[in-house]
C-alpha distance (Angstrom), angle and dihedral (degrees) to the residues before:
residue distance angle dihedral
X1 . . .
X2 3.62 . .
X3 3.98 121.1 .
X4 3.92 94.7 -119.8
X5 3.83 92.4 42.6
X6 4.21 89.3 57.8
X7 3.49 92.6 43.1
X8 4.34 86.2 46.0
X9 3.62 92.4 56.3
X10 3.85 99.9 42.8
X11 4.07 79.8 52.6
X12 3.25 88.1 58.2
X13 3.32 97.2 42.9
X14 3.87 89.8 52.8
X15 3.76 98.1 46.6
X16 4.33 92.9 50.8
X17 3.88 86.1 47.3
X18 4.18 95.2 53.0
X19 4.45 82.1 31.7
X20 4.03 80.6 53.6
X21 3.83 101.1 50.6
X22 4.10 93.6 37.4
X23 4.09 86.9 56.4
X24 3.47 91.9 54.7
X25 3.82 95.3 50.6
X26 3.59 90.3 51.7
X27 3.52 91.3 47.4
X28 3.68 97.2 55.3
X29 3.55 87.6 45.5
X30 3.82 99.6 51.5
X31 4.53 77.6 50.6
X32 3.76 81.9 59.2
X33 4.09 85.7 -123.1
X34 3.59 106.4 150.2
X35 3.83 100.6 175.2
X36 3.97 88.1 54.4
X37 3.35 92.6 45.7
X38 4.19 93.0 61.0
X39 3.22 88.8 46.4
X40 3.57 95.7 53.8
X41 3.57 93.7 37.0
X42 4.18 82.9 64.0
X43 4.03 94.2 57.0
X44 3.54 83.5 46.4
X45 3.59 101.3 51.2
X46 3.70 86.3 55.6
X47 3.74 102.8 46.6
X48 3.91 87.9 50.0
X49 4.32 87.5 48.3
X50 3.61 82.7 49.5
X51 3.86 95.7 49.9
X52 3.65 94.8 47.9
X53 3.63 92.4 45.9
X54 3.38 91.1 48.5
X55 4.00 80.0 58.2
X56 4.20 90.5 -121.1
X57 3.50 87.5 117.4
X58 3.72 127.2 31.0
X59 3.44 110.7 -118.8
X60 3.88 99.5 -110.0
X61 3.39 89.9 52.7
X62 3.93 87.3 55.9
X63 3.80 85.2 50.4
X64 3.39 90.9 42.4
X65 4.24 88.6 55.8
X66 3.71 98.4 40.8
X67 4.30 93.7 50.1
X68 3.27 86.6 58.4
X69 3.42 109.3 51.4
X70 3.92 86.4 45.0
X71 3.91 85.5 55.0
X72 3.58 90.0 54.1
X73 3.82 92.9 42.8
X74 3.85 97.3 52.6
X75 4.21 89.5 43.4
X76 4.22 79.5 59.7
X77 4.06 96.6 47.3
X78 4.04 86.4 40.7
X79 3.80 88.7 48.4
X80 3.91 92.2 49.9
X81 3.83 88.2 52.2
């Protein structure tokens, strides 16, 4: 196998992974579950870190994913207030 299909799959790989963990945030978000959602939000902390380490993403683009989902988290724990 060809060096640039490897490294294509393991991209791919990467990027469902991080896809994965954001779609679960969002759906214990849209469920209005805020405990969940932190939790979540931790596994997908890590498997965006991971990514970008991995150099799949560049690493304000991993900032750029994680700040958001935190922005939507804290708008759900303010909401429940």
């Amino acid at each position: 196998m060809k060096k640039d299909a490897k490294r294509r799959a393991r991209n791919i790989a990467e990027k469902t992974k991080v896809k994965k963990a954001i779609r679960q945030v969002a759906d214990a978000i849209k469920a209005g579950n805020a405990d969940e959602a932190q939790k979540l939000f931790v596994a997908a902390q890590k498997a965006i870190d991971q990514a970008a380490a991995n150099r799949v993403y560049h690493k304000n683009n991993a900032a750029r994913k994680k700040s958001r989902l935190a922005k939507r988290i804290k708008s759900l724990t303010e909401a429940a207030e």
